[in-house]
N, C-alpha and C positions, 0 to 999 in steps of 0.2 A: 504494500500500500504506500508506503513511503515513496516509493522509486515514480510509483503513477502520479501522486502529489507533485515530486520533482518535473517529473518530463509534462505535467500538466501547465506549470508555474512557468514552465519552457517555451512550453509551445505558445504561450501569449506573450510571454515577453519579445521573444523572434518576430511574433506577427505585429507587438506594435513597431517594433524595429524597422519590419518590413515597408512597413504603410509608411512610414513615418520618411522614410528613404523615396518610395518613389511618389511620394508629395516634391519632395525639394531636388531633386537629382536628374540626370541630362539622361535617361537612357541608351544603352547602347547597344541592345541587341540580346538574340538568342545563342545559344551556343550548343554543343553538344559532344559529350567526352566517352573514352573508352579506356578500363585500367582491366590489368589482370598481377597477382603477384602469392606473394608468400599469407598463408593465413594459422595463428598459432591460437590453439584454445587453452588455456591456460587450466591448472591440476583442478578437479572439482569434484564435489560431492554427491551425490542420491542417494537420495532418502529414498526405501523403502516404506510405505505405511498401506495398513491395512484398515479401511473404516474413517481412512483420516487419521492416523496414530501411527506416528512414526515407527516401526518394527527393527529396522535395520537398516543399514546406510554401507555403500561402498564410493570408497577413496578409489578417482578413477584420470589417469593420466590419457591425452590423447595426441597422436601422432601428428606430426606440422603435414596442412595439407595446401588446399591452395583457394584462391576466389576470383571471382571475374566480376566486373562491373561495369554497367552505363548509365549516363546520369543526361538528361536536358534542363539545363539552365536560363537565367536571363541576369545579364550584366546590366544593374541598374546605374550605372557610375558611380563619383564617390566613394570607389572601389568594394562597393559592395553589392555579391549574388547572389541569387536564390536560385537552386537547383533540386529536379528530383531525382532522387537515384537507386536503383533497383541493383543489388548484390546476390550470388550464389557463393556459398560457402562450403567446404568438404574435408573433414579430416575422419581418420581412420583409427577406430580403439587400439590402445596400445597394451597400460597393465591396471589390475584392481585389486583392491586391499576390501575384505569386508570389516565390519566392527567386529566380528569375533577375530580378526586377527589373519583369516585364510585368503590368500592372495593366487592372482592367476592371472592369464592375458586376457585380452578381448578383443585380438585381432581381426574375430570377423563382424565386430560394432564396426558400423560405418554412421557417424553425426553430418548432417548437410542444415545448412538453412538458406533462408531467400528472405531477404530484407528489401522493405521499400522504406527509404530516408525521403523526409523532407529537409533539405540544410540551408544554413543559410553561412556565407563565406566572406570574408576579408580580406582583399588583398595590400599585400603591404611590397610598394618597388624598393629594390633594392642598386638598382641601378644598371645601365647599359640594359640587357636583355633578360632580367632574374628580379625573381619575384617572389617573395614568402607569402603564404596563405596559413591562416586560422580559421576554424569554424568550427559551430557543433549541428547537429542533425536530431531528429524525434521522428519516429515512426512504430513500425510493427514487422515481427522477426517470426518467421513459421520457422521452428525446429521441429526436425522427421530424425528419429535414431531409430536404423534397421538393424536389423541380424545381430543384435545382441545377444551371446552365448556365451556363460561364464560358467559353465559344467552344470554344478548341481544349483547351485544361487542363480539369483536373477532373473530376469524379465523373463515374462513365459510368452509373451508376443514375438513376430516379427519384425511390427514398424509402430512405432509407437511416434506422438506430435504432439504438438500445442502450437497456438498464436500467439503471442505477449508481448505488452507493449518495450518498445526497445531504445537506448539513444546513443550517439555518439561524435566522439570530441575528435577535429580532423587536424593533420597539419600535413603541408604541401611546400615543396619548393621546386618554380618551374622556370622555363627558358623560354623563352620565344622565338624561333628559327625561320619561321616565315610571317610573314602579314597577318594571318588569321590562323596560325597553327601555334602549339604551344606545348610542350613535352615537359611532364610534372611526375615527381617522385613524392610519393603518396603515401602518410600512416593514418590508421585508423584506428580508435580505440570505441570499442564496442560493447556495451551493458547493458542489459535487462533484464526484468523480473525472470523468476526462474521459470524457465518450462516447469510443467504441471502434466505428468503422461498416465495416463489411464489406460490399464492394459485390458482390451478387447475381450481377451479371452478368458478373463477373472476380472471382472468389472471392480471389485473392492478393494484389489489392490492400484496402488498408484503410485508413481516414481517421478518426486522432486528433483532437478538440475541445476546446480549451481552455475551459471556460466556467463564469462568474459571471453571478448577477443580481440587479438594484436593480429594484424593485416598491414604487411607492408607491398604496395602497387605501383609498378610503373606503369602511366596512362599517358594518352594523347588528347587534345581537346582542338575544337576544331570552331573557329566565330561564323555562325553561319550571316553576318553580315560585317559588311566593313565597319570597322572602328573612324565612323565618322572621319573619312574622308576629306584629308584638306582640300581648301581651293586652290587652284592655278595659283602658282608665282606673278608676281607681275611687278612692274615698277610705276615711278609716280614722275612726269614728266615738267620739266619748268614750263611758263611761256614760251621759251624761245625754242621748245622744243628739244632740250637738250633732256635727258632723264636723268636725275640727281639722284634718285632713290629705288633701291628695287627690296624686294620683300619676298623670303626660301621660308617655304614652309615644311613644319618634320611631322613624322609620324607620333605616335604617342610612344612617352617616355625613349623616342629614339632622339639620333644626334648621328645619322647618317645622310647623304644625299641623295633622295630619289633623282631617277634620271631627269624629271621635268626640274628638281632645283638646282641640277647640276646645271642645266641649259639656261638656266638665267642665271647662275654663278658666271657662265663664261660671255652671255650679255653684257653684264655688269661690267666685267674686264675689257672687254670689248669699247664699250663707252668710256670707261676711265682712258683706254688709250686714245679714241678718237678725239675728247673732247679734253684732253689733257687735265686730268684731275690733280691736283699737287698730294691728295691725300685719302685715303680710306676709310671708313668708320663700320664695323661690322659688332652689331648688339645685338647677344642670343636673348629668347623669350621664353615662357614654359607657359601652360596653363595650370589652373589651381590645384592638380592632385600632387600630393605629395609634401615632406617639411618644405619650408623655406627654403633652409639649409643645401637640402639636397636641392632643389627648384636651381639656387645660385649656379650648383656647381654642373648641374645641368643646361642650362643656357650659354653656362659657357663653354662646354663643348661644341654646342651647338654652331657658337661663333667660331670658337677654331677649327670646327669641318668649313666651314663657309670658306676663311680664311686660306685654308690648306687646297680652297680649291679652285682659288686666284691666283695663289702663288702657281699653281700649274697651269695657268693660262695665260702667265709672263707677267702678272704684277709682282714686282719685287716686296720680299717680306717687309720690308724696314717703313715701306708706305701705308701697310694695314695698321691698323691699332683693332683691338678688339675687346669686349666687354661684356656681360653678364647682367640681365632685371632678373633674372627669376619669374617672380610672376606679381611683381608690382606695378609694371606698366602694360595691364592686360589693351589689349584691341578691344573685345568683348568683352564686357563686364560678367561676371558672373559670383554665386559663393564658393565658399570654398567643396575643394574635393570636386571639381566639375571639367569631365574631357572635352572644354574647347578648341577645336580643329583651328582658328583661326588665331589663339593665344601660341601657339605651339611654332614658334617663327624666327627668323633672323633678319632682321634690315643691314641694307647693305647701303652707305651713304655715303655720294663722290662728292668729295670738294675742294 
């Protein structure tokens, strides 16, 4: 009862959470992932009871097996998502001890279950292409223990079950390798009320389950829309028609040059020669996700890919200067923790 209180007190804190995020927050789409890896059930107990009165209990250890997962999500920004996720779980009996002390295998116990998580997730950038993730999840956990055979003791069934409600606390550290792909090493830590198994063929007895689990997954996750797509580069032209200003826009949390702001990185140098500029001014920009801190030292990357990619189109280093806002001189106004496509920039300024 306590564990249902808990995951109850959960599950509405998460949904005002939820609500509360996409009142204020830029959404940015759906997504959709795939993990498979290591799943460990840790040593646990059964009760035996007969009428409801505990009789006998075995100490039962279980073999590391494996699990599979897919989850669909929606990235509210603010870096926070909401996703559902559906797990199959499988390990294989190993040994058991009963309270009188007689111990034996259980090799042919085979435990599986199939979880549906609702979670809700956090991601925290860490810089360049890496990203930490926190979250916990509430849902319901179908545990099925078949072919339990421990000689003279034990189950007199085959396949014994229960539903119970179940939760769990996630952590994730992942890479981003392409535009909308992203490759995450995955733990899980997984608890619920205990299964509760009613064996079929003697209705009066029933067999209590103590059980956690450690699940470590490599996954892949895949945005099935783009992450707010910057606008075209473009520059800002005087009267006289010379162009003094031009404006490279980046990806989120990136500091690399797409091919379209590489092509107005080398307008830019182009015009500085044509129109003899004595000087450079190149100021990176962030939008609001993220500290400050890290925001500074990200725009100014930002500035020295710009930088680095004049100097290869024959402007001499010693003419650029370069500099770093972070995200105090947004374009877009926005609050904080919101992926602006058009905060996310470098001004390039001849003079």
């Amino acid at each position: 009862m306590r564990l249902k209180h808990l995951m109850l007190g959960t599950v509405a804190a998460l949904a005002t959470v939820g609500t509360a995020q996409a009142e204020i927050s830029t959404p940015t789409g759906w997504y959709m992932s795939m993990a498979a890896g290591w799943n460990h059930v840790e040593d646990s107990r059964i009760d035996e009871k007969s009428s409801g009165v505990v009789t006998t209990f075995f100490d039962n250890s279980w073999e590391d097996g494996y699990v599979v997962s897919g989850a669909i999500g929606y990235d509210f920004g603010r870096n926070w998502r909401a996703e559902f996720e559906v797990a199959y779980r499988d390990n294989d009996g190993n040994t058991y001890c009963t309270s009188s002390g007689s111990c034996g295998n259980t090799t042919s116990a085979e435990l599986w279950e199939l979880s549906q998580m609702v979670n809700v997730l956090y991601d925290i950038p860490l810089g360049g292409n890496w990203e930490a993730t926190v979250g916990a999840g509430v849902g319901g956990n179908l545990v099925v223990l078949q072919k339990y055979d421990s000689g003279s003791v034990g189950f007199h069934s085959a396949d014994l079950d229960d539903y119970v409600l179940a939760g769990q606390l996630i952590a994730q550290v992942g890479y981003q390798f392409a535009e909308r792909w992203k490759l995450y090493l995955d733990y899980h830590y997984m608890f619920m009320d205990s299964p509760d198994f009613v064996d079929y063929i003697d209705p009066v007895f029933s067999y209590e389950l103590e059980k956690t689990d450690h699940a470590v997954m490599l996954g892949i996750r895949f945005d099935l829309q783009r992450d707010g797509a910057a606008p075209p580069p473009r520059h800002v032209d005087t009267p006289r028609g010379s162009p003094k200003q031009f404006i490279v826009f980046f990806g989120f949390n990136k500091s690399n040059l797409t091919a379209e702001a590489a092509q107005v990185v080398a307008e830019a140098a182009a015009a500085a020669k044509e129109f003899g500029s004595a000087s450079i001014s190149v100021v990176g920009h962030t939008d609001t996700v993220g500290s400050n801190e890290y925001n500074i030292r990200l725009s100014m990357r930002r500035s020295a890919a710009v930088k680095s990619g004049l100097v290869s189109n024959g402007i001499a280093d010693n003419a650029i200067s370069t500099g770093g806002r972070g995200e105090t001189e947004l374009m877009v106004q926005t609050g904080d923790g919101v992926k602006e496509p058009q905060n996310r920039r470098a001004t390039i300024d001849l003079n």
